[in-house]
N, C-alpha and C positions, 0 to 999 in steps of 0.2 A: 804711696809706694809705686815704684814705675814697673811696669810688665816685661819681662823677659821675651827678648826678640826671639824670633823663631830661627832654627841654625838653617844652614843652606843645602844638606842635605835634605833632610826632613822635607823641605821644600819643592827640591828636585823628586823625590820620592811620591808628594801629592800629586807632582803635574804626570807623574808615568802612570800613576794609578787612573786620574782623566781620561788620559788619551786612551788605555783599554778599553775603558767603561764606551767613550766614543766607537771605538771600532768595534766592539761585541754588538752594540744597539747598529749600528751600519750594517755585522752580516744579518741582523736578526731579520732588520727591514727588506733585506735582499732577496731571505729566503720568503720571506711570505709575499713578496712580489711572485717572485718566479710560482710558488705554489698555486697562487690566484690563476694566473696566466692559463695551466694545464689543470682547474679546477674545473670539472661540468658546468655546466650551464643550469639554473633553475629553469625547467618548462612551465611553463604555466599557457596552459591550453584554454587560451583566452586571449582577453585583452586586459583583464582584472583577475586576479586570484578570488577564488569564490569560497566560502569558507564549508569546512568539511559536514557535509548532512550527516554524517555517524554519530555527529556531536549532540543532534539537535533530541528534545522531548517532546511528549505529545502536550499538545496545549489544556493546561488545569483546565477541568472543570467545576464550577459549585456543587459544595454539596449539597444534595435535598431532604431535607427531613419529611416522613409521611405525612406531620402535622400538618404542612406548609402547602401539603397537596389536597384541595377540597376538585378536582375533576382531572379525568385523565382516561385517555384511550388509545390503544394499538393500534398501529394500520400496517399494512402489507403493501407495498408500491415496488413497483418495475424500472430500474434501469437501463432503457434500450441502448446497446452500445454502437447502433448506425446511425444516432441521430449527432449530428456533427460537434453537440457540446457536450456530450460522451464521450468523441474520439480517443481526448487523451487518456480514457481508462481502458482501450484495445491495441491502442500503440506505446511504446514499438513492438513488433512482435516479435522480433531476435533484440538480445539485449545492447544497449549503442551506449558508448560513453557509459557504465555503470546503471544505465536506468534501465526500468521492467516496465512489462504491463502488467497491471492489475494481477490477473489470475498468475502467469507465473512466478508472482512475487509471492503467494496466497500458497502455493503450491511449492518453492522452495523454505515458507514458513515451517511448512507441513514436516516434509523431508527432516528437516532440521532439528525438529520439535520443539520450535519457539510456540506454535500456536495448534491446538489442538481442531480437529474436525469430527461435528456431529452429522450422523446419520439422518439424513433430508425425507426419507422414503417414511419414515414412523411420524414426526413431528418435528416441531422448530422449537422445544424447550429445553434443548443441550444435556439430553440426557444419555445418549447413549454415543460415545466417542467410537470412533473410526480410526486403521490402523493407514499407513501410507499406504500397502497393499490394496486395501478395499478402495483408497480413492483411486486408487493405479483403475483397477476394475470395475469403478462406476464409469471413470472415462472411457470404459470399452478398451482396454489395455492388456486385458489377460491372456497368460498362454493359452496357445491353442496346438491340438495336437494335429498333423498333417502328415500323410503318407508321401515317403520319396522313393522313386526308382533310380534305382540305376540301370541305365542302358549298357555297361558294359558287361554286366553279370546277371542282369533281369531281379535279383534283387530288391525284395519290396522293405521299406522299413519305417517306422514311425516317428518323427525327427519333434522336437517341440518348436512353435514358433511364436515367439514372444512380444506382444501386440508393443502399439505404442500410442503415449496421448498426443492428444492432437488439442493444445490450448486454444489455437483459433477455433474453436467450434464452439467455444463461450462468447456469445450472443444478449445477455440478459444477464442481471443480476436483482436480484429479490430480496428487499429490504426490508428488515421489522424493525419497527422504531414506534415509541410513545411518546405521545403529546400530553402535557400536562400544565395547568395553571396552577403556580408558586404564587399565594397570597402572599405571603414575606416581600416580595419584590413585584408584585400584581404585573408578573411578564408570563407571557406563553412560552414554553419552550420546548423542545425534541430534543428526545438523545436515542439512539441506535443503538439496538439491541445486536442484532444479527446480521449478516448478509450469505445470501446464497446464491454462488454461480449457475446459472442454467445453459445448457449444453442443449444445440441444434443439431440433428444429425437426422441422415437418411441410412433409413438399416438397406439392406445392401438386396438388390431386386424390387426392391419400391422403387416407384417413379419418383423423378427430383422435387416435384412439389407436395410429395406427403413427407411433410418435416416432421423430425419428432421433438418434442422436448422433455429436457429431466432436470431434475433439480440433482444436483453434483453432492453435495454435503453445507452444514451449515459451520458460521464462524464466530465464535463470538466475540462482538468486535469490542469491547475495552480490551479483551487479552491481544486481540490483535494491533493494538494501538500503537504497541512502544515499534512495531514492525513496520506500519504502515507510518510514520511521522520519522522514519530514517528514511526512508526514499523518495524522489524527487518525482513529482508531474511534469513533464514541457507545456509551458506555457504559449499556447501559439499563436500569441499576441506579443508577448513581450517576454524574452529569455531572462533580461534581469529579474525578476518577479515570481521567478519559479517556486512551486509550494510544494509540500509534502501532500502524501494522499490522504493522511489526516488531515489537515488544514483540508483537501477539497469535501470531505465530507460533511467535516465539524460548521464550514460556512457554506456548506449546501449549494456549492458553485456546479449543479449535476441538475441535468433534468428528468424529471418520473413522473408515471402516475401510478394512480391508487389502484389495486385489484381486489383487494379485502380491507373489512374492517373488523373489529372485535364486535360480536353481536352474540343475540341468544339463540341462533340458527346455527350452532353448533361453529361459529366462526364460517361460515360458510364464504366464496367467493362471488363477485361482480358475476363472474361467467357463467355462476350457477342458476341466475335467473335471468339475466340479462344479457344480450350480445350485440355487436355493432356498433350501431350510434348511440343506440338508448345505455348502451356499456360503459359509453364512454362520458355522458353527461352526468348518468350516474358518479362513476369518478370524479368528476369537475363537484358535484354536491356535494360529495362527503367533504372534499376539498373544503370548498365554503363553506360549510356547516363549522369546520374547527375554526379557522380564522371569523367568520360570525358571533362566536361564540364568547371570544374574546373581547370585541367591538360590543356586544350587548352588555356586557359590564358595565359600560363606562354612561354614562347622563353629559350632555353636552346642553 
């Protein structure tokens, strides 16, 4: 059977139906030219797009069963922040590009109530929480009342004056963390428990070289983790490479020494029997004594 030709209307009718279809796609093309043209510009405050640190989580740790642990002990060690592989935990001290130092990061947790603060002045076993107030007022923050005259009326009056903190005057940070040996995987390993800001200051009519120090409040740091592994360290070696401040803790890229150890002298400190040099080798022992102790396991 032969096909029925197509009429020549019907014909002319397809090719008008084309050429719309042609000129609708022609303005469509024209207008998203023109839109591109007066679209912004992507900034990217770089030379590479860096991918957003709000995204990122704190790095898993293993779990530990008690079985697993046949030895383990607390130490206490010091953070100095002048010693130059410290720095990046004192800078910046106005906040640049999104990033903090240390304590104001620690201190906008607070505010927030992402992470809670234990009172440093009883003990370091997080039991008694602190309100932002109190920390306002360990830093030396509190109102204070102060009389004003006016000289126009001789009027005397009592006005409030409302202190403020000063985060540069954290100097030291005070770390508790245990050491323990995992038979399951026969590795040594730490994990941090707490850290605690220590605050340098000269109360006010003292000479400049009787510094004092305080311990600020304590933090405890797995709550603090999901905080500290959103914010970035600068890295002042190399910018691409920048870590979180979990990452600086978790791979112990920070230099300390010991001041205490867990003992039957009531936990007592280095300083309490010893000072100086002899303080400070002491430190360097305890030191060895945990990495030794590891190394005597082993028969070579």
């Amino acid at each position: 059977m032969m096909g029925v030709p197509r009429s020549r209307s019907s014909f002319i009718q397809s090719k008008l139906i084309m050429k719309k279809l042609v000129a609708y796609l022609g303005v469509f093309v024209f207008i998203l030219t023109l839109s591109g043209k007066h679209s912004q510009a992507q900034i990217v405050n770089g030379a590479f797009k860096r991918t957003d640190i709000i995204q990122k989580k704190p790095m898993p740790l293993p779990s530990v069963r008690e079985a697993d642990v046949f030895w383990s002990q607390k130490i206490w060690r010091i953070i100095d922040l002048r010693e130059k592989i410290n720095i990046p935990l004192f800078y910046p001290t106005t906040e640049i590009e999104g990033r903090k130092n240390l304590i104001s990061l620690l201190l906008g947790g607070i505010e927030n109530g992402q992470i809670t603060p234990y009172d440093a002045s009883l003990d370091d076993d997080f039991k008694v929480p602190m309100s932002f107030e109190q920390v306002k007022t360990s830093f030396g923050a509190e109102a204070t009342q102060e009389e004003k005259i006016d000289f126009d009326t001789g009027e005397r009056t009592m006005v409030t004056i409302q202190g403020e903190m000063r985060p540069n005057d954290i100097k030291q940070y005070l770390i508790k963390e245990e050491w323990y040996f995992d038979k399951q995987n026969s590795t040594l390993n730490v994990r941090i428990i707490g850290i605690c800001p220590i605050r340098e200051f000269v109360r006010p009519g003292d000479s400049p070289d009787q510094v004092q120090r305080q311990k600020l409040f304590w933090i405890y740091y797995p709550e603090a983790r999901p905080l500290l592994s959103t914010n970035l360290v600068l890295n002042p070696y190399n910018s691409a490479q920048q870590v979180s401040f979990d990452d600086l803790f978790i791979k112990r890229t920070f230099n300390s020494y010991i001041v205490e150890e867990e003992n039957v002298y009531n936990n007592r400190g280095i300083s309490a029997y010893l000072t100086g040099k002899n303080a400070m080798l002491e430190s360097k022992r305890i030191e060895n004594k945990i990495f030794d102790y590891e190394q005597d396991l082993w028969e070579y």
